[in-house]
C-alpha positions, 0 to 999 in steps of 0.5 A, spaced: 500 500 500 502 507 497 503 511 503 502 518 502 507 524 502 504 531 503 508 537 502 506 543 504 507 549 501 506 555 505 504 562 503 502 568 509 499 573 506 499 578 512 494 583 513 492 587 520 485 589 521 481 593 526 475 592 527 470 600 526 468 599 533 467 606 536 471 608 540 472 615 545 478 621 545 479 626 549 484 631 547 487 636 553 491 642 551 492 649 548 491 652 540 496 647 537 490 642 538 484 647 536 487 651 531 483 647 524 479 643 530 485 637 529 479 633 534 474 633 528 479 632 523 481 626 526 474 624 527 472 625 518 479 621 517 477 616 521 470 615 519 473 616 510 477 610 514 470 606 515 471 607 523 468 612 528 470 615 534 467 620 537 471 626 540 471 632 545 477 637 547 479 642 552 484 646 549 484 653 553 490 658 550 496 657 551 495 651 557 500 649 560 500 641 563 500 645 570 495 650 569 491 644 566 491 639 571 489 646 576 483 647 572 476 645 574 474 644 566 480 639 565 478 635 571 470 635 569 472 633 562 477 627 565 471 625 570 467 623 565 466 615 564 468 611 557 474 614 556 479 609 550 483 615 550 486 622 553 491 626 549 495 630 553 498 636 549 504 641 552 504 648 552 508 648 546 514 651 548 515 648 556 518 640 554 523 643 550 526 647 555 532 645 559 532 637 562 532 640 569 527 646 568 522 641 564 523 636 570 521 641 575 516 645 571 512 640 567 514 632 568 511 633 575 504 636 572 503 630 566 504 626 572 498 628 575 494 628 570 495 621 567 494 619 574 487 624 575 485 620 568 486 614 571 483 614 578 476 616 572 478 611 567 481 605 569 483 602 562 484 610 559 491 610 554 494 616 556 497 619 549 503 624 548 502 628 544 508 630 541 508 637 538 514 640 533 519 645 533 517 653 531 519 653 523 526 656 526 528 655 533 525 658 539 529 666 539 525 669 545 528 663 550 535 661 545 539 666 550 537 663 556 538 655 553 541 655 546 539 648 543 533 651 542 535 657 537 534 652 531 528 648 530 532 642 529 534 644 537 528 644 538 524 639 535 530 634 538 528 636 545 521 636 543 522 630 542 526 627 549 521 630 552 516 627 550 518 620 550 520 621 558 513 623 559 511 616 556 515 613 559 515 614 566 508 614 565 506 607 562 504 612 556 503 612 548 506 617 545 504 619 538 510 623 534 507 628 531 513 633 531 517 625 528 513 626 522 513 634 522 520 634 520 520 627 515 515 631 512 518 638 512 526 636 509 522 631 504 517 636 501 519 643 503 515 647 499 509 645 503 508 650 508 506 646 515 506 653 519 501 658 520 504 665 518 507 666 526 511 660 524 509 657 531 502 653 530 499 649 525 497 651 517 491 647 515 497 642 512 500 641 519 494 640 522 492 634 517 498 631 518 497 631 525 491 628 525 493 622 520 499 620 525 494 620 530 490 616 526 495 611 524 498 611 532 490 608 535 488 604 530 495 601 527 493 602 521 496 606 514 492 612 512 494 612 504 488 612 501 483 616 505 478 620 502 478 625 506 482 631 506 482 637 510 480 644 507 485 647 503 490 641 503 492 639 496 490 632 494 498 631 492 500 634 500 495 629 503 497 623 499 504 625 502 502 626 509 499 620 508 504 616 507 510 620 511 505 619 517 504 611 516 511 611 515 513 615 521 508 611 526 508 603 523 515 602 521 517 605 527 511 603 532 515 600 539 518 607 539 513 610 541 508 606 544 512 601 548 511 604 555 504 604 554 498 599 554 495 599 546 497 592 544 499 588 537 497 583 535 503 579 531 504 570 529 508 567 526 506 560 521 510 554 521 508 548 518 510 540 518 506 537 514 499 539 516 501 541 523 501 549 523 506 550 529 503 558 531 508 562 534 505 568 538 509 575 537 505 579 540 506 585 545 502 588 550 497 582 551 494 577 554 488 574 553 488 570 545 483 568 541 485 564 535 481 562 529 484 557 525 479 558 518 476 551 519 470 552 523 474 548 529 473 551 536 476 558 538 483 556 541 486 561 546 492 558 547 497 562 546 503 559 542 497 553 539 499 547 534 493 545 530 493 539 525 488 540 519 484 535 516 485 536 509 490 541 505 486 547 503 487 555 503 485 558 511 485 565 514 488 564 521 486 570 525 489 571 532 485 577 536 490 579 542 487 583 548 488 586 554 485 585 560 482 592 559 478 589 552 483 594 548 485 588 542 488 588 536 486 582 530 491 579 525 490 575 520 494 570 516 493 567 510 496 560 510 495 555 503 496 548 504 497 544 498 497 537 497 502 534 492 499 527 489 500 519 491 507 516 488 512 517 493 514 510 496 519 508 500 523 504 494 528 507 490 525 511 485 529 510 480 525 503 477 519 509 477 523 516 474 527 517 470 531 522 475 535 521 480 540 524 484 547 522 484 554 526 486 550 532 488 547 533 482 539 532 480 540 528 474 533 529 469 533 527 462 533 532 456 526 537 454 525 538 462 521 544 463 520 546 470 523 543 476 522 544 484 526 541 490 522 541 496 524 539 505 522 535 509 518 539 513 515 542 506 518 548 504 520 550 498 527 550 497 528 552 489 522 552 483 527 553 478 525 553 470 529 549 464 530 554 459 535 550 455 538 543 453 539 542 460 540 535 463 542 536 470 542 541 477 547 542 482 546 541 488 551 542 491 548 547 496 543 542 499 545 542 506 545 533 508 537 531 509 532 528 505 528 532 499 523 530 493 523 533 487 518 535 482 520 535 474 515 537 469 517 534 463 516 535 455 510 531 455 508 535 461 508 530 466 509 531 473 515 526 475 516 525 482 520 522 487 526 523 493 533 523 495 537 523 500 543 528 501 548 524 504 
């Protein structure tokens, strides 16, 4: 009786995918996040998007996160329930001081009030919101503190800044003043600033609101429909692509102290046994579907064995124990090769075989594949000459089969073993 070999060949296809469920944000800050009404702008991003969330902000001019956290508007917005996220957003001028002024004068506030946000909404992600150097340096404070004369001065304490803040806080960060910069070297031309070189023009705004966007749902902006008044459509294209770009290639440097989670795994097959590795961050709790109405698994690196080969969506939803998830889905092919395969030597079936680490076939071969023992594609080569032979001296030692399409276009199949 034929015993039956199935090769696998595995295909992931990645793809991540938030759910449009609606979700809640409060901005706290000053003019840089009411000027263009960035809260709005992030919520008709989101909807273009297919996803809802529902905003409200308190923006006093030129708050300061000390003045904010001593305001009873600021407390009230904090107290209310439902919060998924509170954006918290400096005066723009105090987290690019000295480190030990921002230590003494704004660390400690922001501090306060993530605790504030916290003691009302347990399961409330705190955001920085890091803001952008003046289009050339601070000149009012550049005596007093010279890194900051310059905008890049600025923009790198700025920076620093910001990060600490999430840090020491368990916080998110989203790098607004990171893709400000990417933007402003790469397209110079596009004004970012309003005409007193500090707040936003319509373009900066927008490109804020697309950071903050990819920073929430882990997603890229390229392709949203909607586009902030007064942004030409090649600008919004681009701030688009440098805001996904800043956030998603990068997203453990903003977002590794806070508790917003990604979901990640990894697919390793031996025949129809798929090995999950789990490789995601800031979650505990897993639901696994593995595409072949078999029951949820919520383990968390699982090993499933399928029936039959066939193509599945595998889709691992990763949560916290504050219901924040994020889902991941991988496509995984599995593709049956046909019987033939015997434990007997081949040669008396085929007219291939292998010897002195060369794949022997005969002449008018066309197409040639050579496979693992754990059902990996190793080479799919075609013969475009008169070929009647393939080194495979790069083999590592171990057993191999090998698929040959003929002149006749019939599948040879067969194994060798590389000593």
């Amino acid at each position: 009786m034929k015993q039956i070999f199935i090769i696998l060949f595995l295909v992931i296809i990645s793809a991540r995918i938030s759910s449009a469920e609606k979700r809640k944000i409060l901005f706290l800050g000053n003019s840089y996040t009411y000027y263009n009404d960035l809260p709005n702008t992030l919520k008709q991003l989101a909807l273009s998007l297919g996803d809802t969330l529902e905003v409200d902000s308190y923006t006093p001019g030129g708050a300061s996160f000390q003045s904010l956290s001593n305001d009873a508007n600021t407390l009230a917005k904090i107290q209310l329930p439902g919060w998924d996220y509170v954006v918290l957003q400096a005066q723009s001028q105090e987290p690019a001081f000295s480190p030990a002024q921002v230590q003494s004068d704004t660390y400690p506030f922001a501090k306060k009030l993530d605790s504030l946000i916290h003691i009302s909404n347990p399961c409330a992600e705190t955001i920085f919101y890091m803001t952008w150097g003046r289009k050339n340096g601070d000149a009012g404070n550049c005596a007093a503190y010279p890194p900051i004369c310059t905008y890049e001065g600025m923009q790198q304490r700025l920076r620093e800044s910001y990060l600490e803040m999430s840090n020491t806080n368990h916080a998110t960060c989203s790098p607004v003043g990171v893709a400000w910069r990417t933007f402003r070297v790469a397209h110079p031309a596009v004004e970012l600033y309003n005409p007193d070189e500090s707040h936003p023009s319509v373009n900066g705004t927008y490109l804020a609101a697309c950071t903050f966007y990819c920073s929430i749902y882990h997603k890229t902006t390229l392709g949203a429909n909607y586009v902030l008044a007064g942004v030409a459509a090649a600008d919004a294209t681009n701030m688009q692509d440098i805001a996904s770009n800043t956030v998603l290639d990068s997203i453990e440097n903003w977002q590794q102290y806070g508790g917003i989670p990604v979901a990640a795994f990894t697919p390793i097959a031996n025949n129809l046994q798929v090995n999950f590795t789990n490789n995601s961050m800031r979650a505990t709790i897993y639901e696994w579907d593995f595409g072949d109405l078999s029951p949820i698994d919520n383990t968390t690196n699982p090993t499933h064995t399928y029936a039959t080969p066939g193509n599945y969506t595998v889709k691992l939803i990763s949560k916290t124990a504050c219901n924040k998830y994020e889902v991941k889905t991988n496509a995984v092919n599995l593709i049956g090769i046909p019987n033939g395969l015997e434990d007997q030597n081949l040669k008396k079936k085929s007219s291939i075989f292998y010897y002195n680490q060369q794949l022997i076939f005969p002449k008018g071969a066309k197409q040639i594949a050579i496979i693992n023992s754990a059902g990996m594609h190793i080479l799919n080569r075609a013969i475009h000459s008169d070929a009647t032979f393939l080194d495979c001296g790069f083999l590592p030692q171990g057993l191999y089969y090998y698929l040959v399409n003929d002149q006749n276009s019939e599948l040879q199949r067969g194994k060798f073993m590389v000593p």
